[in-house]
Backbone as JSON, one array per atom type, in Angstrom:
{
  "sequence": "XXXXXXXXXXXXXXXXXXXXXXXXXXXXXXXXXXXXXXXXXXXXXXXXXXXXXXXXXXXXXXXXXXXXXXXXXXXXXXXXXXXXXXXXXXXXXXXXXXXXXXXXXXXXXXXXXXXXXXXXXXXXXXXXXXXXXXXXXXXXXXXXXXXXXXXXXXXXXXXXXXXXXXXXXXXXXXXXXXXXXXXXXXXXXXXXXXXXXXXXXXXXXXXXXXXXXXXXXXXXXXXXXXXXXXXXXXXXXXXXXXXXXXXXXXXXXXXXXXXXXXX",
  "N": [[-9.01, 46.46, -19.93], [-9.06, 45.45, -16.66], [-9.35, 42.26, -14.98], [-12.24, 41.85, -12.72], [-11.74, 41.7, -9.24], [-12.58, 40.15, -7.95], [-12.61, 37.5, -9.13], [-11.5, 34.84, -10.78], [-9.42, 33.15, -12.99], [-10.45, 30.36, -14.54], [-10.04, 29.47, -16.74], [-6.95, 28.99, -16.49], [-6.75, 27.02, -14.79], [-6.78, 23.56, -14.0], [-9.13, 21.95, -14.0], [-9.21, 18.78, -11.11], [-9.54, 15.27, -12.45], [-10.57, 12.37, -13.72], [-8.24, 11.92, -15.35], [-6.2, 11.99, -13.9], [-5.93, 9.94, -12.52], [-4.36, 8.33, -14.65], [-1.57, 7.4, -14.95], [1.77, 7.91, -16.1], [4.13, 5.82, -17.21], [6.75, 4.48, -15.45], [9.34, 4.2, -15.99], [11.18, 4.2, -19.0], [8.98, 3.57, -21.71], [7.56, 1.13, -20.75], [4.07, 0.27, -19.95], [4.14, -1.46, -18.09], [4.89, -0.99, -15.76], [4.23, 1.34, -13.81], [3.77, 3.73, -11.21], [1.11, 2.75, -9.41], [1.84, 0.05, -9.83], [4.24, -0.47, -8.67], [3.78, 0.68, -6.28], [1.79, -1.16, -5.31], [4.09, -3.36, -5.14], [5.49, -2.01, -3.11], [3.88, -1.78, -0.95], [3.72, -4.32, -0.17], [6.17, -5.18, 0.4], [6.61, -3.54, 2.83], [4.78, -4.89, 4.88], [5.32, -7.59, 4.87], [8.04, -6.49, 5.98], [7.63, -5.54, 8.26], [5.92, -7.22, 9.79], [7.16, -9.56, 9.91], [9.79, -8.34, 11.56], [8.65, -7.78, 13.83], [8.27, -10.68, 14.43], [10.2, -11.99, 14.86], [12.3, -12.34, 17.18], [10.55, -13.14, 18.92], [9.57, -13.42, 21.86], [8.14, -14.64, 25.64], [7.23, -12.1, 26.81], [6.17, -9.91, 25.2], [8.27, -7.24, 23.34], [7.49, -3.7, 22.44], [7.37, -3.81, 19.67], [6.64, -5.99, 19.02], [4.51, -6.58, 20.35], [2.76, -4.91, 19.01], [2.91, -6.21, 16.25], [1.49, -8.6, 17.57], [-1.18, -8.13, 18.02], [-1.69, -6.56, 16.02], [-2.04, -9.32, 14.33], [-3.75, -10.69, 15.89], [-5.98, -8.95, 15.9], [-7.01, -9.43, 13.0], [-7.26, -12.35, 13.49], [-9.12, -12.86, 15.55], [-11.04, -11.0, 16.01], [-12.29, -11.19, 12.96], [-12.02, -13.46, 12.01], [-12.67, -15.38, 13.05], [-14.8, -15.04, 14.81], [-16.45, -14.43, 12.46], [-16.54, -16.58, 10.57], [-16.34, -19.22, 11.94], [-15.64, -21.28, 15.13], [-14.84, -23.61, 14.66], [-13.72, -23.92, 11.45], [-12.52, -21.96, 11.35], [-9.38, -21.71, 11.13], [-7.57, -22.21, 8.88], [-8.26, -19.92, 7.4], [-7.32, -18.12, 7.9], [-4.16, -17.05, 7.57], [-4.85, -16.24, 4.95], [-6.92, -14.21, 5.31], [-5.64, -12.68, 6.72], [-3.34, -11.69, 5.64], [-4.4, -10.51, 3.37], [-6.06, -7.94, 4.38], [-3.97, -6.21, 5.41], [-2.68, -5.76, 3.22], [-4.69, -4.61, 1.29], [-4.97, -2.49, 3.51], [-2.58, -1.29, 3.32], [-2.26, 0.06, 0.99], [-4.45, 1.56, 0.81], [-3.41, 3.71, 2.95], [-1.95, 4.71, 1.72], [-3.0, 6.97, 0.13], [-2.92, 9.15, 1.57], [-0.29, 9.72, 2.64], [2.82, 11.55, 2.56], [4.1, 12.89, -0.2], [3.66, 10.52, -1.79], [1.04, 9.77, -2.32], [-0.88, 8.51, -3.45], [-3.55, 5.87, -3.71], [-3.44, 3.01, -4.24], [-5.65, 1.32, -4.98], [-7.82, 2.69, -5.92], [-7.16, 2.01, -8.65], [-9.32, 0.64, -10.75], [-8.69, -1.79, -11.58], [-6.7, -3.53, -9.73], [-8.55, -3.73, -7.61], [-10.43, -5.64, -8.89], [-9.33, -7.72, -9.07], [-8.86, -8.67, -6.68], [-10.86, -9.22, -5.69], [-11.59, -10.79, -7.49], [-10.23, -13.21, -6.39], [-11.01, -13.94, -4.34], [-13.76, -14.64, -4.98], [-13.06, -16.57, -5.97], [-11.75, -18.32, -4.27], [-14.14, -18.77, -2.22], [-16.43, -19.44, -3.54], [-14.9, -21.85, -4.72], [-14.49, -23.37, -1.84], [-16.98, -23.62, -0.95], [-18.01, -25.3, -3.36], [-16.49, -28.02, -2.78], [-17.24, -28.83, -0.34], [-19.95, -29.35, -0.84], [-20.28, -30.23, -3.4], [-20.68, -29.7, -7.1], [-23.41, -29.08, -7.75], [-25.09, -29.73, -5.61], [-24.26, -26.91, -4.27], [-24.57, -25.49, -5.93], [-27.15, -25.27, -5.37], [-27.45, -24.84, -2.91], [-26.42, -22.16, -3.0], [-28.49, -21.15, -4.31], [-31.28, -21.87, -3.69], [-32.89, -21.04, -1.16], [-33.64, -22.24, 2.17], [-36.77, -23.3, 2.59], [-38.75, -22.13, 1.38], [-41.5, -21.9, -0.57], [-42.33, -24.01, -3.65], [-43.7, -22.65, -5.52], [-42.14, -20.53, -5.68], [-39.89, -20.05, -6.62], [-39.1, -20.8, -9.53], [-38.72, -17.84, -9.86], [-37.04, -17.38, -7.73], [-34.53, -18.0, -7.66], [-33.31, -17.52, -10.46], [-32.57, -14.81, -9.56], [-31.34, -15.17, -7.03], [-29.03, -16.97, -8.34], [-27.56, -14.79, -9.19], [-27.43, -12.6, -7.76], [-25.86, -13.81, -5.89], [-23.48, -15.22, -6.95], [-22.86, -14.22, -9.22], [-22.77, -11.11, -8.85], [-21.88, -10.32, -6.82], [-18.52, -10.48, -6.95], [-18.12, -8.05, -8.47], [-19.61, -6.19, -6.33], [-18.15, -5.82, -4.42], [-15.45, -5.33, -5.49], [-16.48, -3.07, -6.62], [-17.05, -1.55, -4.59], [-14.61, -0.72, -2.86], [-13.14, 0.33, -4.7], [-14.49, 2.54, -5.61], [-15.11, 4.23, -3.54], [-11.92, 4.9, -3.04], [-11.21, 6.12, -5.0], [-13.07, 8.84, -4.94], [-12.39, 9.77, -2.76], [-10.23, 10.32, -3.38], [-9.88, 11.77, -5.15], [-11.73, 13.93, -4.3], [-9.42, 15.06, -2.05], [-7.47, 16.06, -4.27], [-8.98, 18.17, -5.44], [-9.48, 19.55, -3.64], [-6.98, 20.32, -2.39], [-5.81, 21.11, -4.69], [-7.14, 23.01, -5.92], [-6.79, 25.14, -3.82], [-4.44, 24.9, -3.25], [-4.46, 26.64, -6.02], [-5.82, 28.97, -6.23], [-4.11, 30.07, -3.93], [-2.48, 31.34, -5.14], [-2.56, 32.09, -7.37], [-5.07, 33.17, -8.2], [-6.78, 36.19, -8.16], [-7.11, 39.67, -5.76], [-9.61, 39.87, -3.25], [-10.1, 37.86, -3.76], [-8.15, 34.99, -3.42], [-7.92, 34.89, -0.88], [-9.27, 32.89, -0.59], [-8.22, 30.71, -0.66], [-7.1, 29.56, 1.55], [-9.31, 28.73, 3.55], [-9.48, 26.99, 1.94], [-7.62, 24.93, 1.73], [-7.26, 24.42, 4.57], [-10.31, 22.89, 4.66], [-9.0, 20.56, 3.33], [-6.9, 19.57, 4.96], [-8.42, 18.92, 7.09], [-10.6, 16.75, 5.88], [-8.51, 14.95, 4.99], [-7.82, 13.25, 7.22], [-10.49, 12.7, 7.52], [-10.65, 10.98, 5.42], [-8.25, 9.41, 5.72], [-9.98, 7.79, 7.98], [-12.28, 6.64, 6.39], [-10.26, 4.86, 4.55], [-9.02, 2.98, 6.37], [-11.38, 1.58, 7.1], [-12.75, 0.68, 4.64], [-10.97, -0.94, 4.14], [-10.93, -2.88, 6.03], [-14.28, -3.63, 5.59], [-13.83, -4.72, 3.52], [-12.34, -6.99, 3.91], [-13.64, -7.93, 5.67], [-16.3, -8.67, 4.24], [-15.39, -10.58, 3.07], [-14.48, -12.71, 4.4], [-17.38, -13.41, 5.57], [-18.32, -14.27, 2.62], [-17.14, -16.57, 2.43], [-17.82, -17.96, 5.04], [-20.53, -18.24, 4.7], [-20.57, -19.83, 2.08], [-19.88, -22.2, 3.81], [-21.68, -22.72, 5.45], [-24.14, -24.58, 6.54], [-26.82, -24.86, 5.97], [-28.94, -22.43, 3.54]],
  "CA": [[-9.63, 46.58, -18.6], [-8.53, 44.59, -15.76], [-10.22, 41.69, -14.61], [-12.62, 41.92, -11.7], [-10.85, 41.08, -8.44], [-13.34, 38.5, -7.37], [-13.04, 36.62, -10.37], [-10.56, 33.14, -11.01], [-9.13, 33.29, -14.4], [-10.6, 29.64, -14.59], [-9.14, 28.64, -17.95], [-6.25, 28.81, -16.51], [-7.06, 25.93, -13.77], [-7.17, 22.46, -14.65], [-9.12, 20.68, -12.52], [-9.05, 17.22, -11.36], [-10.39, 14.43, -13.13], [-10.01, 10.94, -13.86], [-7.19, 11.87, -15.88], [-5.4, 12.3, -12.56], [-5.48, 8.36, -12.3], [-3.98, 7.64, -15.77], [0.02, 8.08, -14.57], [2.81, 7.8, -16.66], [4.95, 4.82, -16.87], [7.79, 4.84, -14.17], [10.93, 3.6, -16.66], [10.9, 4.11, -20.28], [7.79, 3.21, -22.15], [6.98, -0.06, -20.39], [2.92, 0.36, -19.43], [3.29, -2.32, -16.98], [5.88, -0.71, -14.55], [3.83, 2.34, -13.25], [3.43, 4.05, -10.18], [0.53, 1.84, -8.82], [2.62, -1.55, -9.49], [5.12, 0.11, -7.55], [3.49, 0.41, -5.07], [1.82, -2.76, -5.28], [5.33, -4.15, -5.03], [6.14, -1.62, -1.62], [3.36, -2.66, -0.11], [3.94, -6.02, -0.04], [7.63, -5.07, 0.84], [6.43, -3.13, 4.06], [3.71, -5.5, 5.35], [6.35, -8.52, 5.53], [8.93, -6.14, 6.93], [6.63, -5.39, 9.74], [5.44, -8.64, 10.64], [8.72, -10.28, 10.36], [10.62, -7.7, 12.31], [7.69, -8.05, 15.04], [8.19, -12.22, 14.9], [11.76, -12.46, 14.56], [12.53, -12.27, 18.16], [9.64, -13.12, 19.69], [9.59, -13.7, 23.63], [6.98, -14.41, 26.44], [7.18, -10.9, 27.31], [6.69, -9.11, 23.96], [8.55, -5.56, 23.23], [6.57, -2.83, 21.67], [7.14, -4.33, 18.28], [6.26, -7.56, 18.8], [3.34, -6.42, 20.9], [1.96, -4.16, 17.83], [2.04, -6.98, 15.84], [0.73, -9.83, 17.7], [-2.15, -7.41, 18.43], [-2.54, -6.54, 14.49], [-2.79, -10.37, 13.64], [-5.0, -11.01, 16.95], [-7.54, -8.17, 15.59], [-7.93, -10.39, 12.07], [-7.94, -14.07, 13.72], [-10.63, -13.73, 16.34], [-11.83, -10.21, 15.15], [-12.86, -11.31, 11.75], [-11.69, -14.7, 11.18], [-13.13, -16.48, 13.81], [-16.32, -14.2, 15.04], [-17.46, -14.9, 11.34], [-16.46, -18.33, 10.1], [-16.89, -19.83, 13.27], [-14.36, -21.8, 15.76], [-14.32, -24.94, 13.82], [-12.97, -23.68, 10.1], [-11.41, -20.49, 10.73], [-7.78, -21.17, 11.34], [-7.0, -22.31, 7.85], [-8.42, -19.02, 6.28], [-6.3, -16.83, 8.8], [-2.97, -16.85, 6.49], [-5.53, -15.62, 3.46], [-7.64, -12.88, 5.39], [-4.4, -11.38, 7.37], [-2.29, -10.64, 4.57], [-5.97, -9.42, 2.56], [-6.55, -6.51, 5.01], [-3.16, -5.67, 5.2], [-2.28, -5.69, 1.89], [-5.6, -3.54, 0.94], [-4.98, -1.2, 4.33], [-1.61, -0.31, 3.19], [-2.23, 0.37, -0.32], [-5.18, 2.72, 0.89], [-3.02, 4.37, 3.04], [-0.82, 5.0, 0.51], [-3.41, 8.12, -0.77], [-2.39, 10.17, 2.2], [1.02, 9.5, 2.46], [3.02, 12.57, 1.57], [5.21, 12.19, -1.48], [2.68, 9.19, -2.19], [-0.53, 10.24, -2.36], [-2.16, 7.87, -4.31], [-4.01, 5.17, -3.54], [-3.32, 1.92, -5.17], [-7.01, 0.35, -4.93], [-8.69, 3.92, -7.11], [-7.52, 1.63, -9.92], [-10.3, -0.63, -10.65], [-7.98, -3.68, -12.16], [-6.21, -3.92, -8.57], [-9.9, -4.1, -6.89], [-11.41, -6.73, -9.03], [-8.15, -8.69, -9.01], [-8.66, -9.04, -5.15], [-12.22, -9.43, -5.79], [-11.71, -12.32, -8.22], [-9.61, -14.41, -5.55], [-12.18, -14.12, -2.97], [-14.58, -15.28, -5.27], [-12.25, -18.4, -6.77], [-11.99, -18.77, -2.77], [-15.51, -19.23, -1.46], [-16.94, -20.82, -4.32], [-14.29, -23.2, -4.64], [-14.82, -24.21, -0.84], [-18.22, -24.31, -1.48], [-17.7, -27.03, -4.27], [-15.88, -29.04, -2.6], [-18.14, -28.79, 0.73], [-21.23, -29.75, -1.31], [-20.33, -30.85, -4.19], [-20.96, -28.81, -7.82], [-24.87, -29.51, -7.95], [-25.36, -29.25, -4.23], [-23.49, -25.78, -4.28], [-25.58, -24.67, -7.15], [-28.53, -25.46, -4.76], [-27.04, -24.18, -1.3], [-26.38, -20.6, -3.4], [-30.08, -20.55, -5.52], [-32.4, -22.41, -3.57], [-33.06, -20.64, 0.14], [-34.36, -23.28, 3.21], [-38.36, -22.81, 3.66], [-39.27, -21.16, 0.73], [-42.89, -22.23, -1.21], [-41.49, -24.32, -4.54], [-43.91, -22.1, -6.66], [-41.35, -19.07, -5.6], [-37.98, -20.79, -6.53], [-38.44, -20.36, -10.89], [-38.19, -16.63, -9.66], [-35.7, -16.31, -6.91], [-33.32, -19.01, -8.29], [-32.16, -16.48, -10.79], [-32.32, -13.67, -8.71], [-29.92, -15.65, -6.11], [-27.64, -16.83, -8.76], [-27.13, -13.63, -9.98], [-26.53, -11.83, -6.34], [-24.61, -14.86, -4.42], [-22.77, -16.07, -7.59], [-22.37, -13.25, -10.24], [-22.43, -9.66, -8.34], [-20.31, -10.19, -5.31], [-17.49, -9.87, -6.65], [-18.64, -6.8, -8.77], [-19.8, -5.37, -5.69], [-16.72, -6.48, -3.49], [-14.2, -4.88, -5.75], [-16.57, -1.38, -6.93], [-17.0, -0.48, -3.12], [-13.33, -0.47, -2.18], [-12.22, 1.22, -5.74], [-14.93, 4.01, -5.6], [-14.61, 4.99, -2.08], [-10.41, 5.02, -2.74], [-11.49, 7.02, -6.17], [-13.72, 9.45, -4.44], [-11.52, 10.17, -1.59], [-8.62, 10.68, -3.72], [-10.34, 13.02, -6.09], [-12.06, 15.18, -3.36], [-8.72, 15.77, -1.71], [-7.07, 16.58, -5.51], [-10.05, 19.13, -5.63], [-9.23, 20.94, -2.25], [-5.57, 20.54, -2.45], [-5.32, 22.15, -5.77], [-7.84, 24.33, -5.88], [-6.61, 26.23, -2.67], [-2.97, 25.84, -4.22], [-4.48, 27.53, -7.44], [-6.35, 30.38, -5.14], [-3.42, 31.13, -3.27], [-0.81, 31.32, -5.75], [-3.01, 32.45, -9.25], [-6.18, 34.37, -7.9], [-6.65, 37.52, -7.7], [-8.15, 39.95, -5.31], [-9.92, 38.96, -1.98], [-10.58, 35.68, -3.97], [-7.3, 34.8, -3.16], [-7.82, 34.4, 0.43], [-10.69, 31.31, -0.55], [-7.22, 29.52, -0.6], [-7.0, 29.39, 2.53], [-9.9, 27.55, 4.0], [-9.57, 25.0, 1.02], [-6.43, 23.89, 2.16], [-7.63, 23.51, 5.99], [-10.64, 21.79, 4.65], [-8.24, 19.21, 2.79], [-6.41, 19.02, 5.94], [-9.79, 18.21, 7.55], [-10.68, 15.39, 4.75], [-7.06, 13.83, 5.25], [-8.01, 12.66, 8.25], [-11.72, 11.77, 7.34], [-9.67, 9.87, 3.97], [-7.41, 7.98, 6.53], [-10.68, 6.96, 8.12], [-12.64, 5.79, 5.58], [-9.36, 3.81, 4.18], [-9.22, 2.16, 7.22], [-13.34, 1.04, 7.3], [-12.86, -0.26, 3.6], [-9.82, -2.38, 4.5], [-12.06, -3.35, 6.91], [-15.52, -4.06, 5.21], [-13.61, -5.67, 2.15], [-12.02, -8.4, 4.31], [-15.27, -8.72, 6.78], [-17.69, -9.32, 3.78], [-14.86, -11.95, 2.08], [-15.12, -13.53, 5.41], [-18.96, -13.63, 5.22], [-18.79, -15.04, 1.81], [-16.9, -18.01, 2.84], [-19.0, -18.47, 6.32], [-22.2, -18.65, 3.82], [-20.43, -20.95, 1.63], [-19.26, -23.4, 4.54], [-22.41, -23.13, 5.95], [-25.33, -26.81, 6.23], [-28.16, -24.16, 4.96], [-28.42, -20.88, 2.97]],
  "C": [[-9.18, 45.39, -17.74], [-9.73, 43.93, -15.2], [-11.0, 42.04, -13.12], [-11.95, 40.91, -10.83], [-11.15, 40.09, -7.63], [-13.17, 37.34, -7.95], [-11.48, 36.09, -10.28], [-10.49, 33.27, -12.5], [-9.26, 31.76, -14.57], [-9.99, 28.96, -15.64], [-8.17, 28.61, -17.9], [-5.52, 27.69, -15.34], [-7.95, 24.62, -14.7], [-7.84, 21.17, -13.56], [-9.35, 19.4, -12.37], [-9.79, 16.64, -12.03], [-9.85, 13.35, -12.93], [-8.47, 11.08, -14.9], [-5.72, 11.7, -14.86], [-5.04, 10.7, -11.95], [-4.49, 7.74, -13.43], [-2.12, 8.38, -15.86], [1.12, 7.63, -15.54], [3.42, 6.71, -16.14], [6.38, 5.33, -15.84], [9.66, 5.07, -15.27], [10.57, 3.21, -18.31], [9.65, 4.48, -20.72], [7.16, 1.87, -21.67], [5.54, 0.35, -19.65], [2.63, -0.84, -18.25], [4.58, -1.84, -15.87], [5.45, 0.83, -14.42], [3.52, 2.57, -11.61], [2.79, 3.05, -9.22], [1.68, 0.57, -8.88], [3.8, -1.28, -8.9], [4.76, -0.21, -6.31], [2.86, -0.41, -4.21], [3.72, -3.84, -4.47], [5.97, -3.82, -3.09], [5.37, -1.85, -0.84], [3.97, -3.8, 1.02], [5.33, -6.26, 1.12], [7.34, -4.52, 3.13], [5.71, -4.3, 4.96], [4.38, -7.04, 5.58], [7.26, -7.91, 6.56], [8.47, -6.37, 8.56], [7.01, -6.03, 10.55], [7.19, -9.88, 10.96], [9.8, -9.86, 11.65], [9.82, -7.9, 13.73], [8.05, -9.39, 15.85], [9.03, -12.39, 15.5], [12.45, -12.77, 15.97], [11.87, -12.58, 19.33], [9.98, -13.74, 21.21], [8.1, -13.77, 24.31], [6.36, -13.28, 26.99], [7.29, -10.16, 26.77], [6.85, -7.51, 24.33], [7.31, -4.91, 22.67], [6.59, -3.3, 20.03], [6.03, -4.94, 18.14], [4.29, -7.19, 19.56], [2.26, -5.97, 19.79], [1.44, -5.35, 16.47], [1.81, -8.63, 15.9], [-0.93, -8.92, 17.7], [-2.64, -7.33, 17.1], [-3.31, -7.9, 13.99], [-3.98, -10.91, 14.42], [-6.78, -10.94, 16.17], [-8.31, -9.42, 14.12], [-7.93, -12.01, 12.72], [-9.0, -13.75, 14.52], [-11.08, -12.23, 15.92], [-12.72, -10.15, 13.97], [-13.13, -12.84, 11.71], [-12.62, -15.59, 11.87], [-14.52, -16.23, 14.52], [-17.17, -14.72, 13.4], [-17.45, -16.31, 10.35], [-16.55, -19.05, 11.4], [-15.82, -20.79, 13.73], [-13.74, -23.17, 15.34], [-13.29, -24.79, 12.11], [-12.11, -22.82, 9.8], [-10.53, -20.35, 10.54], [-7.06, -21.43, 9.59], [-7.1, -20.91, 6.75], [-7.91, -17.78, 7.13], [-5.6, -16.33, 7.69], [-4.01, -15.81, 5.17], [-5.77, -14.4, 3.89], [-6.74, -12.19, 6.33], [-3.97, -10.84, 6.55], [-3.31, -10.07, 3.62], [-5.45, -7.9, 3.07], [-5.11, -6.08, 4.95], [-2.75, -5.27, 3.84], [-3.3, -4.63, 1.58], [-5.18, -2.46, 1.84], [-3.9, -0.32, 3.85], [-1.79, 0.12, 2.24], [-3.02, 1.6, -0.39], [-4.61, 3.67, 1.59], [-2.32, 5.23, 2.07], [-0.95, 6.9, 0.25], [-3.05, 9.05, 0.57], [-1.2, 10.27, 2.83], [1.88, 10.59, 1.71], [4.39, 11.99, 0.64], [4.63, 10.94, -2.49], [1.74, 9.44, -3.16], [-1.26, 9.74, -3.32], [-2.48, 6.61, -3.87], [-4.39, 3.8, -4.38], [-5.01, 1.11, -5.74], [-7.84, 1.14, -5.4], [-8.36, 3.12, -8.41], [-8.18, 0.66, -9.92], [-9.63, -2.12, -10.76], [-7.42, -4.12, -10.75], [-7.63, -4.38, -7.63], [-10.46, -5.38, -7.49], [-10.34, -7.71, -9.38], [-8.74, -9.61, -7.65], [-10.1, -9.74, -5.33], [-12.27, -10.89, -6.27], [-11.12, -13.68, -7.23], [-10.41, -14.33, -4.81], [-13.68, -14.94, -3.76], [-14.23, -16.72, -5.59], [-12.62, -19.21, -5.33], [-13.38, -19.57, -2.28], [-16.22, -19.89, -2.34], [-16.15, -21.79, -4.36], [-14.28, -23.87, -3.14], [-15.87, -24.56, -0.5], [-18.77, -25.34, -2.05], [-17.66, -28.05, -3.48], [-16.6, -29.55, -1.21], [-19.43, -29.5, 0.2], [-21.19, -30.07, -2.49], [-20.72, -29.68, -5.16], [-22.35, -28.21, -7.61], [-25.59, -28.99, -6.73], [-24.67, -27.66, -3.99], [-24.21, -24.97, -4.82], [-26.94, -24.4, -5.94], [-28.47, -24.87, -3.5], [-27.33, -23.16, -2.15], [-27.45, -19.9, -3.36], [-31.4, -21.19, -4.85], [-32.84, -22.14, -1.64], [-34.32, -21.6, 0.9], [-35.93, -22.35, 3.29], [-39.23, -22.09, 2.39], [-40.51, -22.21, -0.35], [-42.05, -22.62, -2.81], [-42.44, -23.72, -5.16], [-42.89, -20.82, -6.72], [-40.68, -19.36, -6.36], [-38.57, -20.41, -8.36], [-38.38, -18.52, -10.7], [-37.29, -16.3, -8.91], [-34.85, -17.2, -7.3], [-32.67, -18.02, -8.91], [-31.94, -15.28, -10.32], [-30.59, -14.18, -7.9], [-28.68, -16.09, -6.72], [-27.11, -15.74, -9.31], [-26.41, -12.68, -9.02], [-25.39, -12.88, -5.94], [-23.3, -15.15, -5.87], [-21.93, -14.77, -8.87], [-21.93, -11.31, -9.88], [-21.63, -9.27, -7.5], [-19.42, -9.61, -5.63], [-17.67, -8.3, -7.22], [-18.69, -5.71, -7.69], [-18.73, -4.65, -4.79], [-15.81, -5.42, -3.81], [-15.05, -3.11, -6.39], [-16.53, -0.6, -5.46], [-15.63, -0.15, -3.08], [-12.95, 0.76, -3.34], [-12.77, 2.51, -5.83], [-14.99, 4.97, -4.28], [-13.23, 5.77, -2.21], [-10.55, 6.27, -4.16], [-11.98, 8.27, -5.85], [-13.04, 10.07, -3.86], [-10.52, 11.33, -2.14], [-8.58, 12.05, -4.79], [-10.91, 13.93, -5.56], [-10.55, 15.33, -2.38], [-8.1, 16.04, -2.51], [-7.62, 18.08, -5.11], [-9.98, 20.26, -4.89], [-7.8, 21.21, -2.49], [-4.99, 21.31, -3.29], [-5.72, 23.31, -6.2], [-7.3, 25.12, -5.32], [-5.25, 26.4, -2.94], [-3.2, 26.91, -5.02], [-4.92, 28.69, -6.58], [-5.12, 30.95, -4.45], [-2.34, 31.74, -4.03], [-1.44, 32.49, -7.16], [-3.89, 33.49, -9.32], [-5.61, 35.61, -7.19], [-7.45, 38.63, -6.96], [-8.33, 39.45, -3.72], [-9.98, 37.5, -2.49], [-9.29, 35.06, -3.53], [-7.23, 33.82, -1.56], [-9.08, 33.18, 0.32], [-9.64, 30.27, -0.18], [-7.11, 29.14, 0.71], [-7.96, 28.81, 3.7], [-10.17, 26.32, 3.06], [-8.88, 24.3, 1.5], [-6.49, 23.32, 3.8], [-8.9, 22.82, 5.62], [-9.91, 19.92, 4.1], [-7.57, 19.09, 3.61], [-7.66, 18.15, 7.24], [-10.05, 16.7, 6.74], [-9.68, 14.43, 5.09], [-7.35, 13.22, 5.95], [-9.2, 12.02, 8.31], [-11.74, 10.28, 6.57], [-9.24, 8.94, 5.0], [-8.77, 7.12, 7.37], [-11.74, 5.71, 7.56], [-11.52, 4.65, 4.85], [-9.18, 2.72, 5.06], [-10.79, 1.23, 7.32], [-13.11, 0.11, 5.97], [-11.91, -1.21, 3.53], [-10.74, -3.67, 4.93], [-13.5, -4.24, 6.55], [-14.93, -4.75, 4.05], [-13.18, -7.22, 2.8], [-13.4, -9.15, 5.04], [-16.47, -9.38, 5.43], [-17.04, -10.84, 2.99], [-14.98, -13.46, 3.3], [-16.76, -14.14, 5.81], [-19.11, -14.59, 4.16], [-18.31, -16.7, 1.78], [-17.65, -18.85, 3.98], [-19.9, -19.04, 5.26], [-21.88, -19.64, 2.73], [-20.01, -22.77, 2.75], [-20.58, -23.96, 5.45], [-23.23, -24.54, 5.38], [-26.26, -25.65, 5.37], [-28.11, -22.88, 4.48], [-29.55, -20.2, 3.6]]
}
């Protein structure tokens, strides 16, 4: 008997998963030359080109290059850098939080990028990499701002507060300001870029598998999957952009609150 013509021969659809992150090495068997560190590497490669090709020529009367990116580094010095560390400390942590956001923005582009389409920052080890230097960062200018002891005490010991509170929020505060950050820092960016990348898998293949495999009117389902994943693409490129965004703005925060006189 022939299957009903509504019906998806499902076992013969594999659908996404996290397996969909775990990519084959690029060259040979070497596990450290995959896809992602690829593109780690083109990143990097683009995001100098850019800016170089922008500098390289620079004039009082910049072209459209040069205009695009004095304007990009503009947005992170007084956009970020200097709105949230404030006009006395910011210029030294420019160089750090320009090439940040860039470096994260392109990598998230990456996942809608055709031929690409993956998103370097869905693997967690690239997120809490970034994560870990932002923390080395702001605590170590913390240190050295207040000393070990005094640092400990800026973090864990909040201005105004009743000293019977403090044996309870002490470890509360070293546990948020000192131990979760980066945790938090590097799961937002990776599960957003994870999320994203696995709900447009989900549409993209699905509505491949529907148009190509199903049978029946089901067939035609393919066809608003694939305009909602053309919908998403564009929601994806926004959210990639916001977490570029909110990963550099809160690393900027955590250094403000370390440079700050009181917590």
């Amino acid at each position: 008997m022939s299957p009903h013509p509504l019906v998806v021969r499902s076992e013969e659809f594999v659908a996404p998963g996290s397996h969909d992150f775990d990519l084959p090495p690029i060259l040979g068997n070497s596990e450290f030359f995959t896809k992602p560190m690829l593109l780690l590497l083109l990143s990097v490669v683009i995001v100098a080109t850019f800016f170089w090709l922008a500098a390289r020529k620079a004039t009082i009367v910049p072209g459209k290059l040069q205009f695009a990116g004095e304007g990009a580094y503009t947005f992170v010095r007084n956009g970020v850098a200097r709105d949230v560390i404030g006009s006395r400390d910011f210029m030294r942590f420019v160089p750090w939080l320009f090439a940040l956001f860039y470096f994260v923005l392109v990598n998230n582009l990456f996942g809608i990028v055709p031929l690409i389409q993956f998103p370097t920052m869905s693997k967690v080890g690239v997120a809490y990499a970034l994560a870990g230097v932002t923390w080395l960062i702001f605590n170590g200018i913390g240190i050295r701002k207040h000393g070990f002891l005094g640092y400990l005490r800026h973090t864990t010991v909040p201005a105004g507060v009743p000293a019977y509170i403090l044996p309870l929020l002490i470890p509360i505060e070293f546990i948020s300001n000192i131990l979760v950050r980066p945790l938090t820092l590097s799961l937002r960016l990776f599960a957003n870029m994870f999320a994203g990348h696995l709900l447009l898998l989900v549409f993209i293949l699905g509505g491949e598998y529907l148009l190509l495999h199903a049978e029946g009117l089901t067939r035609l389902a393919g066809i608003p999957a694939l305009l909602l994943a053309l919908v998403f693409t564009f929601f994806e490129a926004l959210v990639q952009v916001l977490q570029a965004y909110i990963f550099v703005l809160l690393s900027a925060l955590y250094v403000a609150g370390s440079l700050a006189e009181e917590h």
